[in-house]
C-alpha distance (Angstrom), angle and dihedral (degrees) to the residues before:
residue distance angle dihedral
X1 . . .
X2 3.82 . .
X3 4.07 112.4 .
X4 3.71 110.7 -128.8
X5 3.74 138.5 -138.6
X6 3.72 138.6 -148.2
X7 3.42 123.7 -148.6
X8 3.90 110.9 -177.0
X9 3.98 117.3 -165.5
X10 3.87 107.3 -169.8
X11 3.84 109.1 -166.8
X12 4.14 131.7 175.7
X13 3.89 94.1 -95.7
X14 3.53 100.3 28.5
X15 3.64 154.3 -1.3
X16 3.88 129.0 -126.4
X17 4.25 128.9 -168.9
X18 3.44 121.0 -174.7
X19 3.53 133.2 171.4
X20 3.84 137.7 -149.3
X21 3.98 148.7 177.5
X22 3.33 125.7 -111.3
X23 3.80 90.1 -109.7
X24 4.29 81.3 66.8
X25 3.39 96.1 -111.6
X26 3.72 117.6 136.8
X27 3.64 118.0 -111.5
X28 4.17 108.5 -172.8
X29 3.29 135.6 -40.6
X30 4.21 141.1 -168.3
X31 3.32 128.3 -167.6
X32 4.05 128.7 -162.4
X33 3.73 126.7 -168.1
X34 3.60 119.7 -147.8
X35 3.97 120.3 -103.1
X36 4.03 102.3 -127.5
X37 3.57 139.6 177.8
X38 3.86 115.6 -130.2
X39 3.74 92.3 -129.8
X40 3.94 87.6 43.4
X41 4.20 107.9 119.6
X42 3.71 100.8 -177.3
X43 4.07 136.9 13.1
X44 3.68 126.3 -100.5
X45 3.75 99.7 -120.7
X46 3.71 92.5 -147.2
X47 3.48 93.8 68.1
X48 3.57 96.8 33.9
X49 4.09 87.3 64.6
X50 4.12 84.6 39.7
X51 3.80 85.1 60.0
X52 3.72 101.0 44.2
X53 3.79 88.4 42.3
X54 3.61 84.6 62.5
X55 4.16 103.2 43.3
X56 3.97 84.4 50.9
X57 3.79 97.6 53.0
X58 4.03 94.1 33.9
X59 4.10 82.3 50.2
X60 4.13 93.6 46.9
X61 3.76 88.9 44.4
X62 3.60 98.7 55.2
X63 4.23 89.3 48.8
X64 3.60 82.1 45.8
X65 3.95 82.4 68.4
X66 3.40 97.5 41.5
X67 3.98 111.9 110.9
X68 3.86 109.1 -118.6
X69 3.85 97.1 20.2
X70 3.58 116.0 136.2
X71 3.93 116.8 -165.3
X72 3.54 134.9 -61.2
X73 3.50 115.7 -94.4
X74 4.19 107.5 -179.5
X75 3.49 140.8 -8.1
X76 4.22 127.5 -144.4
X77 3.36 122.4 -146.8
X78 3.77 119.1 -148.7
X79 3.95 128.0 173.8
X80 4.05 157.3 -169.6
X81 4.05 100.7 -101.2
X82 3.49 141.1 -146.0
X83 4.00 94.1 52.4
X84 4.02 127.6 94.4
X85 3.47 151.2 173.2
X86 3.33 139.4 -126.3
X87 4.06 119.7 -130.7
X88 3.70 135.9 -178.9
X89 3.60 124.0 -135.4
X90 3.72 99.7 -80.4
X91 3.83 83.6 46.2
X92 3.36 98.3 -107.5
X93 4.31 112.3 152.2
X94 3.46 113.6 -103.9
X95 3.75 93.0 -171.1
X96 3.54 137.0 8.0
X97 3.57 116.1 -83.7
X98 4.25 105.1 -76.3
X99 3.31 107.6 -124.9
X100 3.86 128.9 -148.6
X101 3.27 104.2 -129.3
X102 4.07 79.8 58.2
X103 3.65 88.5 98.1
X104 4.25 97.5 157.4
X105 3.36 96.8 114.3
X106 4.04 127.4 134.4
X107 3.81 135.3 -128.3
X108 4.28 88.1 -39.1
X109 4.15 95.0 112.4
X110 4.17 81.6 43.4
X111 3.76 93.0 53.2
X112 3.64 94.6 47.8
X113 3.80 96.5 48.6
X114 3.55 89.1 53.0
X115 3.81 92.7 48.1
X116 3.96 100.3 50.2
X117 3.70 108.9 12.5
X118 3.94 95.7 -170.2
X119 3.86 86.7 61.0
X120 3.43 98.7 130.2
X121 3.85 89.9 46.4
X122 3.67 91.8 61.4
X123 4.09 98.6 33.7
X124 3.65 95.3 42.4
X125 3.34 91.9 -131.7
X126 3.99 136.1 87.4
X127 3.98 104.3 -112.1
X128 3.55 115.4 -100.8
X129 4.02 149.5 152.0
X130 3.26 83.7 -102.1
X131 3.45 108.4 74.7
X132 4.10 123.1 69.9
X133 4.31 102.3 -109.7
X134 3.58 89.8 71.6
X135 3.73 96.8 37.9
X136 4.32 81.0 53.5
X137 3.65 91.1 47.8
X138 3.63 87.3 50.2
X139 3.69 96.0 49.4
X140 3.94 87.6 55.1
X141 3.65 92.7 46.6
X142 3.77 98.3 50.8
X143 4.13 100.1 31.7
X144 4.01 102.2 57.1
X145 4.01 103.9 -156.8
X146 3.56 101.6 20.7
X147 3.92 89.4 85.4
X148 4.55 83.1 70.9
X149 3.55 89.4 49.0
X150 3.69 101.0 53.3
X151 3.68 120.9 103.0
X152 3.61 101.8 167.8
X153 3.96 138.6 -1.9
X154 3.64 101.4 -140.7
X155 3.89 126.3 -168.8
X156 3.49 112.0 -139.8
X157 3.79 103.5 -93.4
X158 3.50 89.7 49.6
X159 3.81 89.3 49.7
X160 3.71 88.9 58.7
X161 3.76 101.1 42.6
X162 4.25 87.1 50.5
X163 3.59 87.9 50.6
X164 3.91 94.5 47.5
X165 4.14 96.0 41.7
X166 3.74 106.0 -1.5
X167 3.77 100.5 -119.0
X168 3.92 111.1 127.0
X169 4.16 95.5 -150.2
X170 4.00 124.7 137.7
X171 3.39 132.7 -167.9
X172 3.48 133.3 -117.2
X173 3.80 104.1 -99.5
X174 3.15 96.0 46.3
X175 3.99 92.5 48.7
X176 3.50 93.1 65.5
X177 4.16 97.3 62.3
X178 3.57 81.8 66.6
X179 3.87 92.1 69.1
X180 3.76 92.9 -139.0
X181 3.82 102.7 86.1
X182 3.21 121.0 108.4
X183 3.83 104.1 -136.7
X184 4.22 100.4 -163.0
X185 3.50 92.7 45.7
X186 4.14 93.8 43.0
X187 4.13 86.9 -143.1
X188 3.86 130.7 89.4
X189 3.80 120.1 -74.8
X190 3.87 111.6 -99.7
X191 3.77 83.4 -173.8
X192 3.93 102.2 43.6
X193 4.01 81.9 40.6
X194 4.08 95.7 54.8
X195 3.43 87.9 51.3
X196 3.97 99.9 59.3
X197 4.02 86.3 39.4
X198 3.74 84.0 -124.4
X199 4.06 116.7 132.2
X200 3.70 123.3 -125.0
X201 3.92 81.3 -133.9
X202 4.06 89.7 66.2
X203 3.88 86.2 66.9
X204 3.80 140.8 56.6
X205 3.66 132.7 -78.9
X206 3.89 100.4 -100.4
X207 4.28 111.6 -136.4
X208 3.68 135.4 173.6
X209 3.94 115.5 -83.3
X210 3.68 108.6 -82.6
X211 3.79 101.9 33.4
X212 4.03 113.3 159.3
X213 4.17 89.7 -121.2
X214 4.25 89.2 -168.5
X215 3.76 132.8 -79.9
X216 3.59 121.6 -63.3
X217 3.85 120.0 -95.4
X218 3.71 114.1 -86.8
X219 3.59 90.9 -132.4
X220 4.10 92.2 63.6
X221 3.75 92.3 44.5
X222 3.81 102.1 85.2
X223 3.69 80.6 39.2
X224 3.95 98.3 63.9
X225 3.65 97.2 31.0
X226 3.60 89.2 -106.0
X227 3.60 136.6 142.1
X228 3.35 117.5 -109.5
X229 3.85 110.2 -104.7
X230 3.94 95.9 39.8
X231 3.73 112.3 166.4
X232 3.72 117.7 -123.5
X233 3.51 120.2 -162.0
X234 3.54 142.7 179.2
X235 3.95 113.0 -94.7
X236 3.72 121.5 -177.2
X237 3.88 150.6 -107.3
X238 3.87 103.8 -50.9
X239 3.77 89.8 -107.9
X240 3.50 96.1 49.0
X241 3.55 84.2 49.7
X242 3.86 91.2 54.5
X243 4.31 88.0 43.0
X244 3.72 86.0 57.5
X245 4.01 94.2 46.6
X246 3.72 94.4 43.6
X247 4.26 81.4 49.2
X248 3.60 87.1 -123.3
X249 3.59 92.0 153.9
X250 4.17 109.7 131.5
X251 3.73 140.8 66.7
X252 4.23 112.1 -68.7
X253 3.70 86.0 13.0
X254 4.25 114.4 116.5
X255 3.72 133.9 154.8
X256 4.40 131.4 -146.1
X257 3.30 113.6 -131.6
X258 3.96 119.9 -165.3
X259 3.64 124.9 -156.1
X260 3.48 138.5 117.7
X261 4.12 82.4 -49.0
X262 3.81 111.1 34.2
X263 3.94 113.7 -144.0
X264 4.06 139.8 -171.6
X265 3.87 107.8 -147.0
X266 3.76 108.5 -171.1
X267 3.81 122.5 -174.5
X268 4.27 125.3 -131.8
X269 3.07 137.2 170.1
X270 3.69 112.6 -127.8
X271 3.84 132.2 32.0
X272 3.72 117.4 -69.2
X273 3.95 99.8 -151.1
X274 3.57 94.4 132.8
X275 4.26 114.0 131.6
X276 3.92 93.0 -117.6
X277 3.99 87.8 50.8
X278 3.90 95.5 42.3
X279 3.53 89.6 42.2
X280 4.12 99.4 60.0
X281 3.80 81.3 61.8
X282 3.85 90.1 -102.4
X283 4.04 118.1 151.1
X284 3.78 126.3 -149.4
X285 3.43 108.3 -138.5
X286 3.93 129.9 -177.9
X287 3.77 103.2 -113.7
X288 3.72 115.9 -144.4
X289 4.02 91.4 -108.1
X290 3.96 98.6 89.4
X291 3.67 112.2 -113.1
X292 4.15 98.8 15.1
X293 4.38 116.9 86.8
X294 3.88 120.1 -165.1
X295 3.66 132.1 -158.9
X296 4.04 133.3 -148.8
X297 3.48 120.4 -124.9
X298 4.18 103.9 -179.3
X299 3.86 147.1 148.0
X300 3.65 113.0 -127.7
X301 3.96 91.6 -138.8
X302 3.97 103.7 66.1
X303 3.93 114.3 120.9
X304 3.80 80.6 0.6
X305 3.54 92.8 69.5
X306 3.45 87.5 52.0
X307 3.44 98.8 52.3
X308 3.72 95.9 57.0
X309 3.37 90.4 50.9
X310 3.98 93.1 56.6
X311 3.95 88.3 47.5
X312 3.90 102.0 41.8
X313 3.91 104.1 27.5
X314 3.51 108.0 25.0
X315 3.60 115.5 27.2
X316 3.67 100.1 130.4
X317 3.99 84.5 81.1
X318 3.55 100.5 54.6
X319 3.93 87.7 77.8
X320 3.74 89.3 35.5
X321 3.82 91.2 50.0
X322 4.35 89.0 51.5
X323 3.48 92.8 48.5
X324 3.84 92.0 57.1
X325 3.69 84.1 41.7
X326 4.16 83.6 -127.9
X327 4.16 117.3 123.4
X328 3.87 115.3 -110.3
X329 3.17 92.8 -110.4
X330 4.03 98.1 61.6
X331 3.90 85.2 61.6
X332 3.86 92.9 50.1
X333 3.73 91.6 52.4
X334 3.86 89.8 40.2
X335 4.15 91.1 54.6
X336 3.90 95.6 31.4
X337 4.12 112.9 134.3
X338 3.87 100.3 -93.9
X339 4.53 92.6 -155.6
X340 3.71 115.1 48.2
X341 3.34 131.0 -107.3
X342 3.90 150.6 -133.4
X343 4.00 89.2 -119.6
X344 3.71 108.8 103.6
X345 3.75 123.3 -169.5
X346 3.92 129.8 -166.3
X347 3.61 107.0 -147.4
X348 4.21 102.6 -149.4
X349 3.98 87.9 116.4
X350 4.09 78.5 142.0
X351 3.22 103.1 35.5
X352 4.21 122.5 -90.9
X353 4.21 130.3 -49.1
X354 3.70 115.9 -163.0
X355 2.82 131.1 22.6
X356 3.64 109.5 13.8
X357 3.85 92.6 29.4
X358 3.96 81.7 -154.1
X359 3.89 111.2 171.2
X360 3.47 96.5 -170.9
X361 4.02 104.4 39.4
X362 4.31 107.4 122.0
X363 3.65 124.8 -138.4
X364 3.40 120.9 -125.7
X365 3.84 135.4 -164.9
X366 4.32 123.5 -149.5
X367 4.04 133.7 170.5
X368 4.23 89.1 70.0
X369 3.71 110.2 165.0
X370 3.70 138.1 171.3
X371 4.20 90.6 -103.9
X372 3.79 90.3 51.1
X373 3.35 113.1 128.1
X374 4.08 145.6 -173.3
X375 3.51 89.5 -95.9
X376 3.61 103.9 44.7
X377 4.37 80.8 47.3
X378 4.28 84.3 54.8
X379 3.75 86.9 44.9
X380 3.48 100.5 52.8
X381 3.78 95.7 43.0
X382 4.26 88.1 62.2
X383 3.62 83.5 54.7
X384 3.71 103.1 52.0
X385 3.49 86.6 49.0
X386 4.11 92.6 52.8
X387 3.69 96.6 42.9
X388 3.81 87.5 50.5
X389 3.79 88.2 53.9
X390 4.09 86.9 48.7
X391 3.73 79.7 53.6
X392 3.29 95.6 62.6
X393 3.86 92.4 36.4
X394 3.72 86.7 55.7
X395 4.00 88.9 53.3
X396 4.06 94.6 45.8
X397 3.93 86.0 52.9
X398 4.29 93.6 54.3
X399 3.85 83.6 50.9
X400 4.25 91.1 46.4
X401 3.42 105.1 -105.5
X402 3.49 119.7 117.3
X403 4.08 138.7 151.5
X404 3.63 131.4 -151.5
X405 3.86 99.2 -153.0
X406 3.87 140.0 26.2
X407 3.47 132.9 -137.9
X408 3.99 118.4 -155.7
X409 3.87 128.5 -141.8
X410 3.28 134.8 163.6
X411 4.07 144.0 38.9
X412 3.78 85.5 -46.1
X413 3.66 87.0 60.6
X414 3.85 100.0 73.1
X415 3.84 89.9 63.5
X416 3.80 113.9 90.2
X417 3.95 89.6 -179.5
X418 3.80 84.9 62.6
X419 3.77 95.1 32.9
X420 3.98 88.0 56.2
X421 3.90 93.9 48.4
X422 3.60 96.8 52.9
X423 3.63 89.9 56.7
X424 3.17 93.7 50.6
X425 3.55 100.6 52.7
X426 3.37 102.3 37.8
X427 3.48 91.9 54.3
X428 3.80 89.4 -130.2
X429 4.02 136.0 104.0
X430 4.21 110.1 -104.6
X431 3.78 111.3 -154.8
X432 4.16 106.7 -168.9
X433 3.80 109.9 -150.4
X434 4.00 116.2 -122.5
X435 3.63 92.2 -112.5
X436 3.42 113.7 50.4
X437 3.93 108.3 -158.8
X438 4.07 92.6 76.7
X439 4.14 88.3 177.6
X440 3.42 107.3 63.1
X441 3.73 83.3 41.7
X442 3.70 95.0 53.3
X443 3.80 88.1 44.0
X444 4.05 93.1 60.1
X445 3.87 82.3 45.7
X446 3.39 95.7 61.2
X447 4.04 80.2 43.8
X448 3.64 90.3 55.3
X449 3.95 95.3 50.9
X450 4.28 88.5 42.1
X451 3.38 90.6 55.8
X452 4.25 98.7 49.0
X453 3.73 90.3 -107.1
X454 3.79 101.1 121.1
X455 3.64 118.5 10.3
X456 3.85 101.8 -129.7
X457 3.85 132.8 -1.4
X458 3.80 86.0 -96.5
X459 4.08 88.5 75.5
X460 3.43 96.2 32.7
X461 4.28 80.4 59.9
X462 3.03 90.5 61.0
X463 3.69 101.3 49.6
X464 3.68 95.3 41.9
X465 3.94 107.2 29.8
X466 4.01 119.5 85.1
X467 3.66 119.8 159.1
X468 3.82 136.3 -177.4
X469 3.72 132.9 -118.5
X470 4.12 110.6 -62.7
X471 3.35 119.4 -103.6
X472 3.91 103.1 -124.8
X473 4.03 127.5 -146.6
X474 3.86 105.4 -108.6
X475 3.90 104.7 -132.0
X476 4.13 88.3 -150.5
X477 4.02 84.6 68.6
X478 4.66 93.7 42.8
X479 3.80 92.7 97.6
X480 4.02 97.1 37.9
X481 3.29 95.2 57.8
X482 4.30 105.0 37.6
X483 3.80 81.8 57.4
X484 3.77 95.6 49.1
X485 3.60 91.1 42.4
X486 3.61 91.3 64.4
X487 4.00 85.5 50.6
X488 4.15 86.0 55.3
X489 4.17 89.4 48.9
X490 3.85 93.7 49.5
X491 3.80 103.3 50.5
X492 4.02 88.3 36.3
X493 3.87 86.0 58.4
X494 3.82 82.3 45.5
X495 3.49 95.7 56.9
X496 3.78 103.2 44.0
X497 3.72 94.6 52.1
């Protein structure tokens, strides 16, 4: 009877638990997305753990079922970053969960700079609203008394993992999106700390990736369809998680991930803390794989983009799309423009990622004609989106990181229209992996290795990671695109000025 792994992925819309053998293959899965009121800001953390209390034990019920399934012997947690909580000591929220795209704070990021100049040198990461220190200091500020009646400030994965054993402990990568880790040293900032008046007490133990955190309660066993005696253990940042499932995991190596925010996570060897690195709004962040660190380079408008453009342009083929029982998306790829076109579109629909981190830059769109079409609009959206990414590839390489190859996870994945124009533009071959959720994956990886199954993440890769044939750069479309990329650089400029 195979032993099974669960790799839990919890992200700002929804949560996702999957579980697989030690062989890789995946067992079950359920999925759950959050119910959310349009005007809603932040999550109620109650609910949130309601809802990922009830993907894990629909997830271990369903391998429960499966023939040849022996029990379940851990569960990872993995997470979005840079967002928190605030608990009391019987754990109970204080606040909803802070999100980060909850960027209203006041003169916190100021008042840091001031007090340690070389922040960003000992964060890894260029200060900003952004992260969650000055979204805590914030919270203190604004909410007089709440600051006596905090115990902890938990991000969200270590929310979930004190809920399901009651050990407050974070990992590494997930550390740093609170701007207060200090990455050298692998420990929390005393100095960064001092100088926010917040104690190193009022937040979680930080351990490597992949840390057995305890067993989970007896009381929540029955609950989750879980034996009693589960391991749960400290995942990662969600795309760590999703470096780890793609098997990204050595020097040159990186991986795309596409969801609602589309992201480039290259792997290096040493820390990247130097001013032209930290300054492009790039983080070093421990990767999960002892001894390497990785850094995100992403637009905030990936599959978001694409989801506006379903809702506001297109929406006479969402019914057309359920009555063929086909996604929306399967049609858009099917009528997409096959030649390229004049029409050039900036993709900051949501404001910019890295390296301006600008929330409120606009996108823009130029080249209309009279003979422009639906699909050469579609078309032109997947190739703002890549040359924005080969913006960001472009501003890695100044700093001297640079990768050869790309791995693909994610929704984004399933489109070979989009698969093929990446390669193409940047210039390098994409390989999308057979399974396309690479963070729940990585998550029972890090399971796999916790639990003495595999002896590194190296043999767990090779267990767990399958990929399909590369997408290669066609050499017919070299010169097109160069040209237009030049185009996409000018007007971007344009618009950020």
């Amino acid at each position: 009877m195979a032993i099974i792994f669960l790799g839990l992925d919890v992200g700002t819309s929804s949560c996702k638990c999957s579980a697989f053998s030690a062989k890789g293959e995946l067992v079950a899965e359920a999925s759950k997305e959050y119910a959310k009121a349009p005007e809603q800001t932040g999550l109620d953390a109650g609910q949130l753990f309601f809802d990922v209390c009830e993907v894990i034990g629909g997830c271990a019920k369903k391998a429960a079922k499966s023939p040849g399934v022996g029990k379940v012997s851990s569960l990872t947690v993995s997470s979005f970053g840079e967002s928190f909580v605030a608990v009391n000591k019987n754990g109970e929220a204080l606040s909803d969960v802070v999100l980060y795209t909850d960027t209203n704070v006041g003169g916190e990021v100021g008042a840091l700079q001031k007090k340690v100049p070389n922040i960003g040198q000992i964060a890894g990461a260029k200060p900003n609203s952004f992260y969650a220190l000055p979204k805590m200091m914030h919270m203190i500020k604004t909410r007089p008394g709440i600051e006596k009646n905090v115990w902890k400030f938990l991000q969200v994965a270590d929310y979930v993992i004190y809920r399901l054993c009651g050990e407050a402990v974070i990992d590494y990568s997930l550390a740093c999106r609170a701007l207060a880790f200090d990455v050298m040293n692998a420990s929390w900032s005393a100095e960064i700390l001092s100088a926010a008046e917040i104690s190193p007490d009022k937040l979680s133990a930080p351990v490597p990736a992949g840390t057995v955190a305890g067993e989970l309660h007896k009381n929540l066993a029955g609950a989750l369809n879980l034996p009693e005696g589960t391991k749960i253990i400290t995942g990662v940042h969600d795309q760590v998680a999703s470096a780890v499932g793609a098997g990204a995991l050595g020097d040159g190596q990186a991986v795309v991930g596409t969801g609602s925010v589309e992201c480039i996570t290259p792997v290096f060897g040493s820390p990247a803390l130097g001013a032209d690195f930290i300054g492009r709004n790039f983080a070093c962040i421990p990767h999960a794989a002892p001894g390497k660190y990785v850094t995100y380079a992403f637009t905030l408008t990936g599959g978001s983009l694409l989801s506006w453009y379903r809702d506001r342009i297109v929406p006479h083929l969402i019914p057309e799309a359920k009555q063929k029982g086909r996604s929306v998306y399967e049609l858009l790829n099917e009528s997409c423009a096959r030649e390229p076109s004049d029409l050039l579109i900036v993709p900051h629909f949501g404001g910019t990622g890295t390296p301006e981190l600008k929330s409120d830059a606009l996108g823009t769109a130029a080249g209309f004609s009279m003979s422009t079409g639906l699909p050469e609009i579609y078309r032109a959206i997947l190739e703002g989106l890549c040359f924005e990414l080969r913006y960001n590839r472009d501003q890695l390489a100044m700093c001297g990181i640079s990768f050869s190859a790309l791995r693909a996870s994610g929704g984004g994945s399933k489109s070979d229209v989009w698969l093929a124009l990446k390669a193409d533009i940047l210039g390098v071959p994409v390989s999308p992996l057979k399974a396309a959720d690479a963070g729940s994956m990585g998550g029972a990886m890090l399971a796999g290795v916790a639990m003495g199954e595999f002896g590194s993440l190296e043999q767990a890769a090779k267990a767990f990671v399958k990929v399909r044939e590369p997408f290669l750069p066609d050499p017919k479309n070299k010169d097109y695109y160069a040209e237009k990329y030049e185009k996409y650089k000018q007007i971007r400029q344009i618009m950020l000025n």
